[in-house]
C-alpha positions in Angstrom: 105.7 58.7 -28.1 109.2 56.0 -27.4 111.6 58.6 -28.5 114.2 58.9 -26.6 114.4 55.3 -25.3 117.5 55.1 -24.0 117.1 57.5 -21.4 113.8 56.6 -20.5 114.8 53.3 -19.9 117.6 54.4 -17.7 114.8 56.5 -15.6 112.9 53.1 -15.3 116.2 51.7 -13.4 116.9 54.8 -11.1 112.9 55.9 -10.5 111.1 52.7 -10.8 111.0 50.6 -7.9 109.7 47.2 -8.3 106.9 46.1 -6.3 105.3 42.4 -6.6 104.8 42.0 -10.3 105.1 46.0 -11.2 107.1 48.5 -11.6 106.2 51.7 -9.6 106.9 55.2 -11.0 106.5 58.3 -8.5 105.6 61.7 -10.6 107.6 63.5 -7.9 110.8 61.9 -8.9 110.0 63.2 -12.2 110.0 66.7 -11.0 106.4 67.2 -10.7 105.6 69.2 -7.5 101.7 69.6 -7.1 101.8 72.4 -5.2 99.2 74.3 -7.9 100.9 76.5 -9.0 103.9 74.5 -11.2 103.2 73.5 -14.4 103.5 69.7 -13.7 102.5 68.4 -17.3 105.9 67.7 -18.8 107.3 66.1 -15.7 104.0 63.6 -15.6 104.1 62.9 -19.0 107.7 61.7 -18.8 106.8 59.3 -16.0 103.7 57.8 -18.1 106.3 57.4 -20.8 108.6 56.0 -18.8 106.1 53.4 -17.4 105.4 52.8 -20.5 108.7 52.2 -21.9 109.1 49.8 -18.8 107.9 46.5 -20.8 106.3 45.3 -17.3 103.3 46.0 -16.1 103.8 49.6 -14.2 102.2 52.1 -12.1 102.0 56.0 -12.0 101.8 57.1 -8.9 100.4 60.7 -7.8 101.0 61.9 -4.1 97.8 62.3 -2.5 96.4 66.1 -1.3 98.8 67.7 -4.1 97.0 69.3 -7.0 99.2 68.9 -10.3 98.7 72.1 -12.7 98.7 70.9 -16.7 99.9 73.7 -18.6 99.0 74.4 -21.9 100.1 71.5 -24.3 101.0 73.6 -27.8 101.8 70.1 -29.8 98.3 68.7 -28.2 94.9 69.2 -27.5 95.6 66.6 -25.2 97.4 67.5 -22.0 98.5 64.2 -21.2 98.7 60.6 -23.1 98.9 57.2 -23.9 99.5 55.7 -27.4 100.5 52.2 -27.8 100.6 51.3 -24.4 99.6 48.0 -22.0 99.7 47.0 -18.5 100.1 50.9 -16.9 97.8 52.4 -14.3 97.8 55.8 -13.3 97.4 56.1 -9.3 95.8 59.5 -8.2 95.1 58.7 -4.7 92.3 61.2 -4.6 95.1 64.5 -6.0 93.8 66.9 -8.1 94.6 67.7 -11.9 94.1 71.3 -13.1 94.2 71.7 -17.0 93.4 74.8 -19.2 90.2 74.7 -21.4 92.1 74.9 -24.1 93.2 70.9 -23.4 91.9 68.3 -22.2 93.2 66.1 -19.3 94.2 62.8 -21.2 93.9 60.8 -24.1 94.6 57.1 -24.5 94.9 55.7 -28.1 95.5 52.4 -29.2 96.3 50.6 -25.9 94.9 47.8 -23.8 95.1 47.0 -20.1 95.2 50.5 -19.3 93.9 51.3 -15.5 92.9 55.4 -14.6 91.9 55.9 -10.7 91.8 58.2 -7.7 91.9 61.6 -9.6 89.7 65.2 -9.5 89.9 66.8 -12.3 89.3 70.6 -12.6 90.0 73.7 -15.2 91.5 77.3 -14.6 90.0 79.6 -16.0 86.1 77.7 -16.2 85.1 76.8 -19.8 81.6 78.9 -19.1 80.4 81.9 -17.7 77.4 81.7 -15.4 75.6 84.8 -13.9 72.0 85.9 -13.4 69.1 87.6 -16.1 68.8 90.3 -15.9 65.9 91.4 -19.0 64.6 89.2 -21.8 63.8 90.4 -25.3 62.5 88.7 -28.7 66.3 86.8 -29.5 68.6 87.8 -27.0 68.6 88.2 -23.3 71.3 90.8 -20.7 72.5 89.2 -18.1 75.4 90.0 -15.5 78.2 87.7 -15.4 79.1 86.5 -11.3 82.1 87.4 -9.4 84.8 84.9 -9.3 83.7 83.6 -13.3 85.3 84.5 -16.3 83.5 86.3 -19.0 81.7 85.1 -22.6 83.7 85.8 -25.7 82.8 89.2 -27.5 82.1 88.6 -30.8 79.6 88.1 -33.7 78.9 85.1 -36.3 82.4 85.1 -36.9 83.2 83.2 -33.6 79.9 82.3 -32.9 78.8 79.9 -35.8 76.2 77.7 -35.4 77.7 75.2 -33.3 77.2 73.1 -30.2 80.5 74.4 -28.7 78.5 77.7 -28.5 75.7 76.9 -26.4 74.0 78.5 -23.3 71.2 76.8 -20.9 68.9 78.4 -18.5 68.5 77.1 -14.1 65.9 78.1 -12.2 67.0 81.3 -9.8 65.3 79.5 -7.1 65.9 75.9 -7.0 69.2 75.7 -9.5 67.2 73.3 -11.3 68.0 73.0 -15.4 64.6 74.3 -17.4 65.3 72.0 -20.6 65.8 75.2 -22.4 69.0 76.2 -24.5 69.8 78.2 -27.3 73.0 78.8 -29.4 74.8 82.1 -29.4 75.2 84.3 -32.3 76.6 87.0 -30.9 77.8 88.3 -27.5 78.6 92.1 -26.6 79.5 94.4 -23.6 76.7 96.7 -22.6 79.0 98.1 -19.1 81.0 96.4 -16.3 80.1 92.5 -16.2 76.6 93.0 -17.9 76.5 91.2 -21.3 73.9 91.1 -24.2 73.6 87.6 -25.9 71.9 87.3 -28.9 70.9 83.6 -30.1 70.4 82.5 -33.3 66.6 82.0 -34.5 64.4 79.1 -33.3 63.3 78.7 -29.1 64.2 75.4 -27.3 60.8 74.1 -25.6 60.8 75.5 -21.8 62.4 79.0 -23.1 59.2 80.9 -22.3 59.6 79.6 -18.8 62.2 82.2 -18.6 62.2 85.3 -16.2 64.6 87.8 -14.7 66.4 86.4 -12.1 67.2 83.0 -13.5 70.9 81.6 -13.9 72.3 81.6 -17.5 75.5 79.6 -18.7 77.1 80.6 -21.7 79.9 78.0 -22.9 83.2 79.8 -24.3 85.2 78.8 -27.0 88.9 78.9 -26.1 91.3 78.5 -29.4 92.8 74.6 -28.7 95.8 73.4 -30.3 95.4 71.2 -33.4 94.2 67.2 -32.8 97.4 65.1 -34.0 96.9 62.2 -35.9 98.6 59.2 -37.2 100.1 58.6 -41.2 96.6 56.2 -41.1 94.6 59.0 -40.5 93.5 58.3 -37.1 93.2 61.2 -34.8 95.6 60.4 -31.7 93.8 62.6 -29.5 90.9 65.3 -29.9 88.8 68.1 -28.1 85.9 65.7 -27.4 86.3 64.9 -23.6 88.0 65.0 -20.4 89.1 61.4 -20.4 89.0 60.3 -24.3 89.6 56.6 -24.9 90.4 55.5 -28.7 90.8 52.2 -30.2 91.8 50.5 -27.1 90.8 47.4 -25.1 90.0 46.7 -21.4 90.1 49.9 -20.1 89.3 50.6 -16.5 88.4 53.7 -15.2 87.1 54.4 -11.0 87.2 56.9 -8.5 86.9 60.0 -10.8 85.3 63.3 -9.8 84.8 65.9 -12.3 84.1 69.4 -11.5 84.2 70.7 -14.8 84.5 69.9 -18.5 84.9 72.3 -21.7 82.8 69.8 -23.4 82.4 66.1 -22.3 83.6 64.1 -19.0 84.4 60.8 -20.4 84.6 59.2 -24.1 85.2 56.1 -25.3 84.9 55.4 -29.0 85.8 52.2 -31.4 87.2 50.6 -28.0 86.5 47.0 -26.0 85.2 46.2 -23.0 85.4 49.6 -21.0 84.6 49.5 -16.9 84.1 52.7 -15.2 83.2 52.5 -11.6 82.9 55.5 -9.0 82.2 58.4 -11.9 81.3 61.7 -10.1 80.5 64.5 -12.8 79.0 67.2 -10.0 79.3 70.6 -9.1 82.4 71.3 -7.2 82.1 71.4 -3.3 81.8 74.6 -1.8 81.4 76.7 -4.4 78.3 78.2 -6.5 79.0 76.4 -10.1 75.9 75.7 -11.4 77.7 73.4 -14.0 79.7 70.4 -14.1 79.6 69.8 -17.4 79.3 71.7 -20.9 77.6 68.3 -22.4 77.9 64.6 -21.6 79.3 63.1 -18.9 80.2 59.6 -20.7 79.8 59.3 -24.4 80.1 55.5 -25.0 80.8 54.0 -28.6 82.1 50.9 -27.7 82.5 47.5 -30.1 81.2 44.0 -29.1 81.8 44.2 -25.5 79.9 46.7 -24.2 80.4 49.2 -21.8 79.6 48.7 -17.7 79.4 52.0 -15.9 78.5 51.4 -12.0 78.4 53.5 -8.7 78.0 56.4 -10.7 76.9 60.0 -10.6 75.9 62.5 -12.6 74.6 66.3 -11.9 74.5 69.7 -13.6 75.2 68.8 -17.4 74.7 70.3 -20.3 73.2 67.7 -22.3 72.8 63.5 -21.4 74.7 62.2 -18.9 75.5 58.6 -20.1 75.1 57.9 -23.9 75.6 54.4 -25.3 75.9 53.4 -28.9 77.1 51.7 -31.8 77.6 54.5 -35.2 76.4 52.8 -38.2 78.9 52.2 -41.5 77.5 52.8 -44.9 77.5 50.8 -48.1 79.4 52.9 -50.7 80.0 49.5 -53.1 78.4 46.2 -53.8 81.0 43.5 -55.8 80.1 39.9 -54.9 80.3 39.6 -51.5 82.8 42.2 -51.5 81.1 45.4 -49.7 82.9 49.2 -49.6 81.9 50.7 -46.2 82.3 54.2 -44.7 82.1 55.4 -41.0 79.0 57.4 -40.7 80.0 59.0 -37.3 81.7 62.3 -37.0 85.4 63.0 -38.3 87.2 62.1 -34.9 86.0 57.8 -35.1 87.4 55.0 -37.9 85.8 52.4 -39.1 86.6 49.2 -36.8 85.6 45.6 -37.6 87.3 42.5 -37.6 86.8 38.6 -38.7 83.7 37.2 -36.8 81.8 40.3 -36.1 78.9 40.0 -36.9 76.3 42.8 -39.0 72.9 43.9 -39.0 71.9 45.7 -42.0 69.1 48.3 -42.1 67.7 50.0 -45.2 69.0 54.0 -46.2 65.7 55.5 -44.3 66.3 53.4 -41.0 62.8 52.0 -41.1 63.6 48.2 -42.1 65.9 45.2 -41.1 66.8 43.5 -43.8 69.4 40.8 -42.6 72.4 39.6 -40.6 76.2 39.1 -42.0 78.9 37.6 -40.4 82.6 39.3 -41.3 85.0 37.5 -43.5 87.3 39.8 -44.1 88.4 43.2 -43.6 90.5 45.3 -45.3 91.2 49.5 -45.0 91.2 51.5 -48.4 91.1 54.9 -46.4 90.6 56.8 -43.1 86.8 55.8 -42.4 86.3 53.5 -45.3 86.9 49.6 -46.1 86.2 46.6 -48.1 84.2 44.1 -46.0 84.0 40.6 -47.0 80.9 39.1 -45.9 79.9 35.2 -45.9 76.6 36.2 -47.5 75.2 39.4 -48.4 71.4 40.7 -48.0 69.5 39.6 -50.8 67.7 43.4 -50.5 71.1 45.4 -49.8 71.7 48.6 -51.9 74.1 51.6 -51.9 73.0 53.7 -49.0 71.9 51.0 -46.4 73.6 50.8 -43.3 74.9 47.8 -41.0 75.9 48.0 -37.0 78.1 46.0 -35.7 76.0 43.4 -33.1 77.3 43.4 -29.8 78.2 40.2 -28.1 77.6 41.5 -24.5 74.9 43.6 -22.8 75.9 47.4 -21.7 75.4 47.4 -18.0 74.3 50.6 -16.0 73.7 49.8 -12.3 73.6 52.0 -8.8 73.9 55.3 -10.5 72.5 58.6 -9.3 71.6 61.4 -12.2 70.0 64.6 -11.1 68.8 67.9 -12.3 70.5 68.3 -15.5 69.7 69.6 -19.0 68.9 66.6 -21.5 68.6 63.3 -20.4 69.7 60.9 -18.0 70.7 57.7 -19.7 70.5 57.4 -23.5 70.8 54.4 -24.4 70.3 51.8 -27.4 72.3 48.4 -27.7 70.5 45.6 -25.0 71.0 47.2 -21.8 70.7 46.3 -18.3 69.8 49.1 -16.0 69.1 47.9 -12.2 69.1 50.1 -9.0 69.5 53.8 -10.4 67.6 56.7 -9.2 66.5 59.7 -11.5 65.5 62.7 -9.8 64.4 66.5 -11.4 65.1 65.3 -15.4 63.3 66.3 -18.6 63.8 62.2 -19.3 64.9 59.3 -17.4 65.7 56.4 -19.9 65.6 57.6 -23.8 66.6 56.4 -27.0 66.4 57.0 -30.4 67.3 55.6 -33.7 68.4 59.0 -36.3 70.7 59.1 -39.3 73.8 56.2 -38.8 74.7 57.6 -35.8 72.1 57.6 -32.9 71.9 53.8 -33.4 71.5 51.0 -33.6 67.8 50.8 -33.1 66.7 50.4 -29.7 65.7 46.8 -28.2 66.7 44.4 -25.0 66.8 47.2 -22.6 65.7 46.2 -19.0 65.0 48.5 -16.3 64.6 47.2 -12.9 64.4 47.9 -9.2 64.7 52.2 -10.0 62.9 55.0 -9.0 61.9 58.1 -11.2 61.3 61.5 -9.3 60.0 65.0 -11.1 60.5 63.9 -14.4 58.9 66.7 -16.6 58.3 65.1 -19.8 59.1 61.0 -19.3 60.7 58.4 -17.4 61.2 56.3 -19.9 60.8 56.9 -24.0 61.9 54.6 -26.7 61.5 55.2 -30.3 62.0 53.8 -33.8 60.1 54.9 -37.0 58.7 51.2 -37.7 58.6 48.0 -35.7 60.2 46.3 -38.9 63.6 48.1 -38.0 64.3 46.0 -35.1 65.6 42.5 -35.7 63.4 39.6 -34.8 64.3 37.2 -32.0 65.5 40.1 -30.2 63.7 41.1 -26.5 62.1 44.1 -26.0 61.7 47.0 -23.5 60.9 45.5 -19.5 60.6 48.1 -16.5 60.4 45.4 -13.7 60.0 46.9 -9.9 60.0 50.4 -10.1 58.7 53.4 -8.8 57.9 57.1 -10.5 56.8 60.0 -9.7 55.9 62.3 -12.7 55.0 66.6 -13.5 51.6 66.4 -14.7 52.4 66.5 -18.5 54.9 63.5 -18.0 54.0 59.9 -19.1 55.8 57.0 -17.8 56.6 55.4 -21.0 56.0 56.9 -24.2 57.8 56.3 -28.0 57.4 53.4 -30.2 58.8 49.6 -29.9 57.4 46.0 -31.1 57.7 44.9 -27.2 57.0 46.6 -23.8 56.4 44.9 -20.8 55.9 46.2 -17.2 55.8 44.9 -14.2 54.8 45.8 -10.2 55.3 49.6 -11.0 54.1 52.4 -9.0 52.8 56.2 -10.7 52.6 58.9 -8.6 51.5 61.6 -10.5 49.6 65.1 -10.0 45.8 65.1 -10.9 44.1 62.3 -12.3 44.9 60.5 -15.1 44.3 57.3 -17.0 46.9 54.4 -17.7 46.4 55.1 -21.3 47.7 58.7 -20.9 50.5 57.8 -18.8 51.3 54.7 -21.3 51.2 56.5 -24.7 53.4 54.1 -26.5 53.0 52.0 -29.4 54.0 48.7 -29.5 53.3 45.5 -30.7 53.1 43.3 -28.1 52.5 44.8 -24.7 51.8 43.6 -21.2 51.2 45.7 -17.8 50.7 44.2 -15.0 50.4 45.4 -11.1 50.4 48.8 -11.7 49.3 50.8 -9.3 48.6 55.6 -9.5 47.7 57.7 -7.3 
């Protein structure tokens, strides 16, 4: 990213102006002109390297009103980026940036300190095509693309593999509202004009019957994007995964972001520290008909020890969860003494990250039982995605196969956030989590999580809802789930919904799943026709306790 130095440096001197403690770089005396129609991406990239060349802490300022066009980055599927950076924020004062599906906004890798605020961020062309239905047969259905939208990808199996980047979902024709229904593409053709045939491969999503002529369908499309660069270590400096991506970096602070559109997720953060994002909007733009904001999540959260905060947020019209929280498992490859060979179980694009002090859980291969805790020695890399772990004392019971999560030294924090009609679920969540003052409204699920296969993990516990409301929720408001109450470590809390209020379709149950602890408290059901607490309770636990619950 530092070559060049010299004149970079020299830039610092003549377009850096000090102010307090920081140096301040305008974009504009890079040559950027965000007037929509320039390709500003060169010119802004030189002034983030420049910041970052600085050695001070810097800012990146954008001129507010201008909309800055990203042209198509051929070395990058990244637009713009930070590698190796600390103490540089990025100013947008409320401009917009325009990128090409075939990128992705930015990409920060390996830095700390890094501040991102004040930006819209929109695509031209759209990454979908959205339109009305207008037949439906056995495994495909016509519809007729809408004016203004680009049009689905012609093709068969060849371009349409099986493969979430290939997706469509189904919205009411009535109330917009996502029908929990979506099916993969297999192959697209051109009956006439702007009316298309889809064909889906086999297999109906539950709520797919629900369709009828008339209803909205939005078909992703698969623009070719450049390759994913990576470093000599094997570590991918930037990918095709989200809007925002944030790798392998600490203390990253993210507010006053509003996303119109995204060719697959808003925001991700993965084998990174302590991330705070504050003022997230992933919505449909203003004054237009997009019925999408998103073609899946709107922040994908992997984080380390610290976990996550995300507050102020909101979240509309995306094609799958809107806030997903985790920690990807590592697998034991090799038992030598206390000498243990691990590999990342998480897809291609995340490495393998501990350090001395971390501490482990292990679970067996099949997910079903803790076996014990393991606090990090030593840690060394063999390859991309695999390392020897030294442990101070290994699980009597551990074999090749079972898996260990990192324990997280922090709660994840989700509070006054706003998530509405969408396709999956709201919040996904699984390390201890505190979610206080959100409001769900017109979901298939409010609060879920799951334990499945290393990387939906680890398995669910300490997660406290309070002070929410829940509001036509079709299926449930809240659903946790392991496959045995021996998975969860003991001494840990369990699930408590404390002060909240739902209103549920008359299938829906208020919490459903399976955990050793639930406990509710001063909760109010509305929900049509009659039904018992046992229907709208449906969970097994071990312990439970409900108290001042009040249906009508």
């Amino acid at each position: 990213m530092f070559h060049h130095l010299i004149p970079w440096l020299v830039l610092c001197l003549i377009a850096g102006q000090a102010s307090g403690e920081h140096f301040v770089f305008s974009v504009a005396d890079f040559g950027a002109i965000g007037d929509g129609q320039a390709d500003d991406r060169a010119a802004i990239q030189t002034a983030i390297d420049a910041a970052c060349a600085a050695g001070d802490p810097a800012v990146v300022r954008f001129n507010s009103g201008c909309i800055y066009r990203l042209g198509r980055n051929a070395e990058s599927v990244a637009a713009l980026q930070f590698s190796n950076a600390s103490k540089v924020a990025l100013e947008g004062n409320g401009c917009m940036l325009v990128a090409h599906p075939s990128n992705r906004v930015l990409s920060i890798f390996e830095s700390r300190d890094i501040r991102i605020s004040g930006f819209k961020i929109d695509y031209d062309p759209l990454p979908y095509a959205q339109g009305r239905i207008v037949s439906i047969e056995t495994s495909s259905v016509v519809f007729e693309v809408d004016d203004g939208y680009p049009e689905p990808r012609e093709g068969d199996s060849d371009l349409y593999a099986n493969h979430p980047r290939s997706d469509c979902v189904f919205l009411d024709g009535r109330t917009r509202k996502f029908s929990h229904a979506w099916q993969r593409m297999s192959k697209v053709e051109r009956i006439k004009g702007n009316r298309f045939r889809i064909h889906f491969y086999p297999g109906a999503h539950p709520r797919r019957a629900l369709l009828k002529p008339g209803d909205f369908i939005v078909a992703k499309i698969r623009y070719e994007q450049p390759s994913c660069p990576q470093t000599d270590s094997g570590r991918f400096l930037a990918t095709g995964a989200g809007n925002i991506q944030i790798a392998f970096s600490e203390n990253i602070r993210v507010a006053d972001i509003e996303s119109y559109a995204a060719p697959v997720m808003t925001l991700v953060a993965h084998g990174s520290e302590n991330v705070q994002v504050d003022g997230l909007r992933v919505v449909r733009k203003p004054g237009t008909d997009r019925l999408v904001a998103s073609c899946s999540d709107g922040a994908h959260m992997k984080s380390l020890t610290v976990m996550p905060r995300l507050t102020n947020c909101r979240f509309e019209a995306l094609m799958d969860d809107s806030i997903n929280i985790k920690v990807s498992a590592q697998k034991v490859l090799k038992i030598q003494g206390k000498r243990v060979l691990m590999t990342h179980c998480d897809i291609l694009w995340n490495d393998i990250v501990l350090k001395p002090g971390d501490e482990l859980e292990f679970t067996d291969s099949a997910e079903t039982r803790f076996l014990d805790l393991a606090k990090v020695m030593a840690f060394r890399k063999t390859n991309y995605q695999e390392a020897w772990v030294t442990l101070d004392d290994v699980p009597r019971e551990l074999q090749v196969g079972d898996l260990a999560y990192i324990r997280p030294q922090t709660m994840a924090v989700v509070s006054n956030c706003t998530f509405r009609s969408q396709l999956k679920t709201a919040l996904v969540t699984r390390p201890q989590t505190q979610v206080e003052n959100c409001s769900f409204e017109g979901l298939a699920h409010g609060v879920h999580a799951m334990l499945w296969g290393g990387i939906e993990g680890p398995a669910p516990r300490g997660i406290n809802i309070q002070n929410c409301t829940f509001g036509n929720l079709w299926i449930s408001a809240v659903e946790i789930g392991v496959n045995r109450f021996e998975v969860v470590p003991p001494g840990l809390p369990g699930i408590v919904i404390k002060d909240c209020r739902m209103e549920l379709d008359s299938e829906a149950v208020a919490v459903g799943g399976r955990t050793p602890e639930l406990l509710v408290d001063n909760m109010h059901i509305k929900t049509e026709g009659s039904r018992s607490e046992k229907r709208l309770f449906p969970i097994k636990t071990g312990k439970r306790s409900l108290k001042n619950i009040s249906i009508e």
